[in-house]
C-alpha positions in Angstrom: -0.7 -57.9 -23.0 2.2 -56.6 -21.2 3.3 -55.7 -18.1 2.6 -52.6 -16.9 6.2 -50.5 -16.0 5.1 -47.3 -13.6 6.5 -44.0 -13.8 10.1 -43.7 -12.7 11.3 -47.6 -12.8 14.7 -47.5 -13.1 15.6 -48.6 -16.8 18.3 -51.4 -15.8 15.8 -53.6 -14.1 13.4 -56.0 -15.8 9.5 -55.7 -15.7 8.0 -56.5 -12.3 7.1 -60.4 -12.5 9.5 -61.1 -15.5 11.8 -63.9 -15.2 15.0 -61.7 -14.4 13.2 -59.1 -12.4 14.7 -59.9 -8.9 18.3 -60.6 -10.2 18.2 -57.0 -12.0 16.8 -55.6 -9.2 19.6 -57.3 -7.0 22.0 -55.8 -9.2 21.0 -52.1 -9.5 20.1 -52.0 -5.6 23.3 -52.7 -4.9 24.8 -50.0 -7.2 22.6 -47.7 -5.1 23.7 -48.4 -1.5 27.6 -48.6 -0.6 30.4 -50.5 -2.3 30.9 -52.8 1.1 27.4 -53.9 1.2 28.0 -56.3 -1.6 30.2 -58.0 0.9 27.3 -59.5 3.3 25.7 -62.0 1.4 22.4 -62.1 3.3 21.4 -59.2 0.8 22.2 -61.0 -2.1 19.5 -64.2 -0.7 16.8 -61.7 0.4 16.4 -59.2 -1.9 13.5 -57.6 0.4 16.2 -56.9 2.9 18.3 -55.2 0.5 15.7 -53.0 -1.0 14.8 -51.8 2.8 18.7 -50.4 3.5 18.3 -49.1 -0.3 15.3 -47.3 0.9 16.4 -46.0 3.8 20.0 -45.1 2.4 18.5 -43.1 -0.7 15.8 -41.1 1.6 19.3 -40.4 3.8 20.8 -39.0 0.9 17.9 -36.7 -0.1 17.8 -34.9 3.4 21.2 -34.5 3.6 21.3 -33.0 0.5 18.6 -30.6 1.9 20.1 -29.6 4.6 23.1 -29.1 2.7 21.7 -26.8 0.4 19.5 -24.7 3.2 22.9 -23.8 5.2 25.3 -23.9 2.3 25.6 -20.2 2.2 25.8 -20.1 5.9 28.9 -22.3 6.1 30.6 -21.5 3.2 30.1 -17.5 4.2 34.2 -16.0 3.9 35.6 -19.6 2.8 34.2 -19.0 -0.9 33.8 -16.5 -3.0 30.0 -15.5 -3.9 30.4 -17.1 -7.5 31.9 -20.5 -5.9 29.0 -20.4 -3.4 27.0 -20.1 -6.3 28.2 -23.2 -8.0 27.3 -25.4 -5.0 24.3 -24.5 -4.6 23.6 -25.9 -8.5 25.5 -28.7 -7.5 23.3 -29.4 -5.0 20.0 -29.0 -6.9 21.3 -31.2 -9.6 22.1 -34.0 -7.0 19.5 -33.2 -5.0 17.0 -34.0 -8.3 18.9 -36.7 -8.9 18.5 -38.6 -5.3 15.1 -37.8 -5.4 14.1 -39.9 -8.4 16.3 -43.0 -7.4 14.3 -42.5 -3.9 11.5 -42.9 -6.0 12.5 -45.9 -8.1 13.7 -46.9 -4.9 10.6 -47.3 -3.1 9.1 -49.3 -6.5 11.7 -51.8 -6.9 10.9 -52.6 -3.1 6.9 -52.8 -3.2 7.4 -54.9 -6.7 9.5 -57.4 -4.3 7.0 -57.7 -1.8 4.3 -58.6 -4.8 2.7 -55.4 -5.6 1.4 -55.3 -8.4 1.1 -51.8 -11.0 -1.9 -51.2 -12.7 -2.5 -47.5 -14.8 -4.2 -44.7 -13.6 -6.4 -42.3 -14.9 -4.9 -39.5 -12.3 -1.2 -39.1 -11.1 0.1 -41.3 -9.4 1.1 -41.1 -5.7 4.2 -40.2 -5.8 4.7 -37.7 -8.7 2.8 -35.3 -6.8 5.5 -35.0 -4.8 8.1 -34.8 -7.0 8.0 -31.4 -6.7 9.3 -31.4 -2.9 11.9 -33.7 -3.7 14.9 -31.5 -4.6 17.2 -30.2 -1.4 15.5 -27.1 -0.5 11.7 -27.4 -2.1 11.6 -24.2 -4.5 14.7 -24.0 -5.7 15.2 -27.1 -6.8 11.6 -27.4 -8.3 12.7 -24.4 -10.7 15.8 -26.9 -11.5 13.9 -29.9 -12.8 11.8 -27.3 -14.8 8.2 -29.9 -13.9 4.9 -28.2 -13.6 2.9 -28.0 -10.7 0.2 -30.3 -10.3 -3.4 -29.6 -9.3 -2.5 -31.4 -5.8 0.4 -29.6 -5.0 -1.1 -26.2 -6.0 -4.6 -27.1 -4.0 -1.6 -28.2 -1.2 0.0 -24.9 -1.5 -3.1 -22.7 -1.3 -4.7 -24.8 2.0 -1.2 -23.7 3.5 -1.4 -20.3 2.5 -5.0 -20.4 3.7 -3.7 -21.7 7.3 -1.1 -19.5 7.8 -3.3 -16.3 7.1 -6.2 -17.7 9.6 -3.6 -18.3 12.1 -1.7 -15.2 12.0 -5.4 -13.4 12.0 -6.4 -15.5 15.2 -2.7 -14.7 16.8 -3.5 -10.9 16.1 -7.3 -11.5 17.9 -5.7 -13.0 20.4 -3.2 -10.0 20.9 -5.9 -7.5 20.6 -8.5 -9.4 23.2 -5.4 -9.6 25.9 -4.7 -5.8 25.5 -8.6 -4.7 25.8 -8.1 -6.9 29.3 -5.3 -5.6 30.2 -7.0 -2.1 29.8 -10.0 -3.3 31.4 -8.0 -4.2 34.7 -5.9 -1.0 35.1 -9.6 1.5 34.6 -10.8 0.1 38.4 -7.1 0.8 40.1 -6.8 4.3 38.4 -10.6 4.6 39.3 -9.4 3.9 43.2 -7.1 5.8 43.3 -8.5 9.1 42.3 -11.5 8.0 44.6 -9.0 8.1 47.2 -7.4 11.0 46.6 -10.7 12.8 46.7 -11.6 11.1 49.7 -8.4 12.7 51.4 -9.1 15.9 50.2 -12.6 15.7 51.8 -11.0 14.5 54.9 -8.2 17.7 54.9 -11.4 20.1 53.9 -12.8 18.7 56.9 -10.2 19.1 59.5 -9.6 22.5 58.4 -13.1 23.3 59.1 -13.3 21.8 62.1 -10.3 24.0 63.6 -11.3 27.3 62.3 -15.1 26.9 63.8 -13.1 26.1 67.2 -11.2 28.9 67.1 -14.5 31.2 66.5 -16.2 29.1 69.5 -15.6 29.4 72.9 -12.3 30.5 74.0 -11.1 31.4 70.5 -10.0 34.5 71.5 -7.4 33.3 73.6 -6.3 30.6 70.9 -6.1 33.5 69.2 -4.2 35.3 71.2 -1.5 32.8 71.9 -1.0 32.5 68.1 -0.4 36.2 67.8 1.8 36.3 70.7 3.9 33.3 69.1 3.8 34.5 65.8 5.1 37.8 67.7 7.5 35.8 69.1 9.1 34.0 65.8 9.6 37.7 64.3 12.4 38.5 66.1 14.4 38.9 69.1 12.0 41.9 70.0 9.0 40.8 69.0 7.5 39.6 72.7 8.9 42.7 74.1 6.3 44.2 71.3 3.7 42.3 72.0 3.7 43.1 75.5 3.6 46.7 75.0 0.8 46.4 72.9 -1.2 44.3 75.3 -0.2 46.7 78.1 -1.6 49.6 76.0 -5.0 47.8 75.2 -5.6 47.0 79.2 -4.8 50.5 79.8 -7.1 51.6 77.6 -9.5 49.4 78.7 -9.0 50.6 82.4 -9.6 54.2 81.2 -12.6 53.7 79.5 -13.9 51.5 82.6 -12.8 54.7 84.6 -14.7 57.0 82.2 -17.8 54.6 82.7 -17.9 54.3 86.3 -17.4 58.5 86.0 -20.8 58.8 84.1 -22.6 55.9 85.8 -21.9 58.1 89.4 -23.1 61.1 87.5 -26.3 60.0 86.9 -26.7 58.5 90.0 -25.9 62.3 91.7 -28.6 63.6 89.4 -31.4 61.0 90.4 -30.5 62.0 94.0 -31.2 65.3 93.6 -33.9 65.2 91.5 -35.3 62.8 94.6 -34.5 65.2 97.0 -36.7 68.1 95.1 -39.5 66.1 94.6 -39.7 65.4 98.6 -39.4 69.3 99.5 -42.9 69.6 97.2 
């Protein structure tokens, strides 16, 4: 029986466990990482080490090929024409795809080194799942390798589709919640302050009262009076002189009917006399 070869080896190295694997492996890991790292010979004796700076030299290359692609248009804006913008933006899905896989083979050259060993699978494996986010920008470069969704990245994609509705449904609650509070707080100020403004009004009524039963009471009149006279007074240069002559008028009218009273009272006193004075002659 053979040895089993996963998905996405690279073809130029031998069969885990096969008697050329690690010098193959040597070999393409060091077409994958720099020119001058063929010049530090450590790599060469310890292909483990190697494969680790492959690893983390390929994954490198894939995220800056994403970020690339994601502000492309942004930096390129005015220095290219739209169609030129255009053609890098292919460039860098192609690419992109193409890091993406030898991250892959990568990462299986390295756990063949340190003696994993590959056995089939009914299901997918691991990692082709998420071949599908492997391309610089995640959709785009999904249409570019043309690879159909899997069950796990489509159950992926509908959990976060799930969890961003529930969250922006829970943000909205929350919004809503903090306004009905905000509501709630400002209904006892406003109620205040009408109370208050009723309770002045109450207070005014009450004065007012009070200041028109003491002008009815006792010595009203002459409060009265002294507002006439100064209202008199505000009228006009004349208006005291006025005043005067109507006050003088109403005490001498007074005095006359006074006079007039005493008049009849003596009257009647003549006439009891008299009447007196009969009544003793009988």
């Amino acid at each position: 029986m053979g040895t089993y070869i996963p998905p996405g080896w690279p073809a130029g190295v031998h069969p885990p466990g096969s008697e050329e694997f690690e010098s193959t492996a040597v070999g393409w890991l060091l077409d994958v990482v720099p020119p001058d790292y063929r010049l530090h010979g450590v790599l060469r004796r310890y292909p483990i080490a190697l494969a680790t700076m492959a690893r983390h030299h390929s994954k490198a290359c894939v995220e800056g090929a994403r970020e690339g692609y994601r502000t492309a248009r942004t930096e390129l804006a005015g220095a290219l024409p739209p169609h030129a913008v255009d053609t890098v933006l292919a460039a860098y899905r192609k690419e992109g795809a193409r890091l993406a896989e030898t991250a892959r083979a990568v990462d299986l050259v390295e756990r063949a080194l340190r003696g994993e060993v590959f056995t089939p699978k009914m299901s997918l494996p691991p990692l082709a799942a998420e071949s599908e986010d492997a391309g610089p920008m995640g959709a785009e470069p999904k249409a570019a390798e043309r690879r159909p969704a899997g069950p796990r990245a489509a159950g992926a994609r509908s959990a976060r589709a799930k969890a961003t509705e529930q969250e922006a449904a829970e943000q909205e609650a929350a919004e809503q919640e903090a306004a009905e509070q905000e509501a709630a707080e400002r209904q006892p100020v406003r109620a205040r302050a009408a109370a208050a403004e009723t309770a002045g009004a109450e207070t005014a009524g009450a004065k007012e009262a009070e200041r028109r039963t003491a002008e009815r009471g006792p010595g009203g009149a002459e409060v009265a009076e002294k507002k006439a006279e100064r209202r008199a007074a505000e009228r006009g240069p004349g208006g005291a002189k006025v005043a005067e002559k109507k006050a003088a008028a109403a005490k001498e009218t007074t005095a006359k009917e006074a006079a007039v009273e005493r008049g009849r009272a003596g009257g009647r006193r003549n006439s009891a006399g008299r009447e007196s004075s009969d009544l003793a002659r009988t």
